[in-house]
C-alpha positions as CSV (number, residue, x, y, z in Angstrom):
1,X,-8.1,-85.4,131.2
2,X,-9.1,-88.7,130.7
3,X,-7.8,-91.9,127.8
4,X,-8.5,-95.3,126.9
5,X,-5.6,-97.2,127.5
6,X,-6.6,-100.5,126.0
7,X,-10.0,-101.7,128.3
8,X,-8.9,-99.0,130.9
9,X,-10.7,-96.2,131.7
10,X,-8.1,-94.0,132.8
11,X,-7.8,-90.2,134.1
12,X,-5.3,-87.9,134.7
13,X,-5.1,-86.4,138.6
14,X,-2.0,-84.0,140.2
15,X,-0.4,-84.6,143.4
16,X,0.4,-81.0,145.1
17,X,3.5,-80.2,146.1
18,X,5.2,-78.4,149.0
19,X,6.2,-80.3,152.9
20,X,3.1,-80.4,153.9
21,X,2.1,-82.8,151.1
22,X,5.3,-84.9,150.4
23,X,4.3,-87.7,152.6
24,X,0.6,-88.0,151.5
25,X,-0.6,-90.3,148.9
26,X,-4.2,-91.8,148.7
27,X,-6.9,-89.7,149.3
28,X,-4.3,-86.1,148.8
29,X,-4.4,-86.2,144.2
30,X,-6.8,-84.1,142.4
31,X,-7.7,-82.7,138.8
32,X,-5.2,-80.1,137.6
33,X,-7.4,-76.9,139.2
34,X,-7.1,-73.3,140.3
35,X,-8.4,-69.5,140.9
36,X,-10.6,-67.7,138.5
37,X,-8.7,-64.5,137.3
38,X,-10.5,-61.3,137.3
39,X,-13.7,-61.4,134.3
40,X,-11.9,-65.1,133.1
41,X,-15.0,-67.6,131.9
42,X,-14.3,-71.1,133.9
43,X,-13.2,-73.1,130.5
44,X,-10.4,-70.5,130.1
45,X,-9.5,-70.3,133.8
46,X,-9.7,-74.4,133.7
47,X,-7.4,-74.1,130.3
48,X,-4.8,-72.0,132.0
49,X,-4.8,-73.6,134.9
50,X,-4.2,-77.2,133.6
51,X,-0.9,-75.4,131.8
52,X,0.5,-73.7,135.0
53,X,0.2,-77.1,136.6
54,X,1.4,-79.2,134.0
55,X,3.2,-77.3,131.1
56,X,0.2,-78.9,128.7
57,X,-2.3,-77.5,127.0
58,X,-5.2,-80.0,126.0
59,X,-6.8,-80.2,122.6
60,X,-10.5,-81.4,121.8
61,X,-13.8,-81.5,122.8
62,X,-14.2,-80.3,126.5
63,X,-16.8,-82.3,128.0
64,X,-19.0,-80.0,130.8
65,X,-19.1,-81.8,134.0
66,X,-21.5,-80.1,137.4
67,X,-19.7,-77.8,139.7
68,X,-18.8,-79.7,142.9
69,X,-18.9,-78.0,146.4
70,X,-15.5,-78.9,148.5
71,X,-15.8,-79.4,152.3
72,X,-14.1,-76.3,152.5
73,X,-17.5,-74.0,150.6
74,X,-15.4,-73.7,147.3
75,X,-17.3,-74.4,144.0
76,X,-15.1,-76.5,141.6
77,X,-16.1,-76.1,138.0
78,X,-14.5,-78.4,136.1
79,X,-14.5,-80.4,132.1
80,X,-13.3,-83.9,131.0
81,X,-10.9,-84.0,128.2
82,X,-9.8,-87.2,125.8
83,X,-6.1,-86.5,125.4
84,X,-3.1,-87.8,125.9
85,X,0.3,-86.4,128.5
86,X,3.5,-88.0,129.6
87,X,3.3,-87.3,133.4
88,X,7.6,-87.5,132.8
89,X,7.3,-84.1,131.0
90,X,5.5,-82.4,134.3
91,X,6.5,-79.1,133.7
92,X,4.4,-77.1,137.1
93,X,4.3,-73.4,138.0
94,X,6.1,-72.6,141.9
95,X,4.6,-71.1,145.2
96,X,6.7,-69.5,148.0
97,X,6.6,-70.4,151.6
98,X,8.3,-70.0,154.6
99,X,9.5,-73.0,155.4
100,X,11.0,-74.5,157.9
101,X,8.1,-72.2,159.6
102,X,9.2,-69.1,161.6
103,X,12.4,-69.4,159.9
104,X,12.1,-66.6,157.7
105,X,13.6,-68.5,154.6
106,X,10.9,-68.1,151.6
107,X,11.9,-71.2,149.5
108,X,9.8,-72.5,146.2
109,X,7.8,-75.0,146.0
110,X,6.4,-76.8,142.9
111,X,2.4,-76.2,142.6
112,X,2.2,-79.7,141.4
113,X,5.4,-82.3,142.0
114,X,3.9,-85.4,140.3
115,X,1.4,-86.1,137.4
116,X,0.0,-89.9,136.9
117,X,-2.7,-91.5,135.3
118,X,-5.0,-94.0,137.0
119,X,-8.0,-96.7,135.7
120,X,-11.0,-95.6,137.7
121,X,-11.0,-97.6,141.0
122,X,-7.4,-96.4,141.8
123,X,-8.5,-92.9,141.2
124,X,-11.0,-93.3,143.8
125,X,-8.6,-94.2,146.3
126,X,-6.2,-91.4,145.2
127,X,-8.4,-88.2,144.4
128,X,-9.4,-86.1,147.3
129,X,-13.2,-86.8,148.9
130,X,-14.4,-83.7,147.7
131,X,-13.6,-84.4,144.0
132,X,-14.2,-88.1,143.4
133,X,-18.1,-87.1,142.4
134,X,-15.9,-85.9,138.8
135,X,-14.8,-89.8,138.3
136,X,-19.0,-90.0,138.7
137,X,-20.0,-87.9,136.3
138,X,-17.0,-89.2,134.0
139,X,-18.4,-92.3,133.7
140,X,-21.8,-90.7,133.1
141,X,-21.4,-88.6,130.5
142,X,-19.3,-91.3,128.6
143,X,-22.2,-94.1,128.8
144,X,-24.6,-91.5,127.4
């Protein structure tokens, strides 16, 4: 999701939630994403996937933007939307994990614990590595 917020570029990116990333910040954000569900196209699975995580569900033109392979071998379709969302209504789908580990106690965890919307440069510094080629292709496709 991406605005104009007077000169400012901005975009929309999710911080995940759980222990293992309360204490991270730059470098740990990244586009409201998820799994494919069995014989879902990738809009749909992206439109789904940006309500589980944020209780939203974007209107308008859905701007196509090239798959992006993560460090990890995953293939990340994703689509720029202009819309608007108040990261204070954050409304995100839970996990459950064991935690403390070997504990035994399965507790939930919010998928996504914070929403925010950052100009371009500060959304370099805050998306992860594998994803910051979107911000790329943003730009792109919105000069052309």
């Amino acid at each position: 999701m991406f605005r104009q917020n007077g000169e400012t570029l901005e975009v929309l990116l999710v911080h995940p939630g759980g222990p293992f990333w309360i204490n991270k910040d730059e470098g740990s954000w990244s586009i409201p994403k998820g799994e494919f569900e069995d014989g879902e196209q990738p809009l749909d699975a992206a439109k789904r996937e940006f309500q589980e995580e944020t209780g939203a569900s974007p209107e308008g033109e859905f701007i196509p933007l090239d798959s992006l392979r993560q460090p990890s071998g995953k293939l990340i379709y994703a689509w720029a939307v202009a819309s608007e969302f108040d990261p204070s209504a954050l409304k995100s789908n839970t996990f459950k994990l064991e935690w403390p580990p070997k504990s035994g106690k399965l507790r939930d965890f919010p998928e996504v614990d914070k929403a925010a919307w950052f100009g371009i440069e500060e959304a370099r510094r805050k998306i992860l590595k594998g994803q910051a080629g979107f911000l790329d292709q943003l730009l792109t496709r919105l000069q052309a």
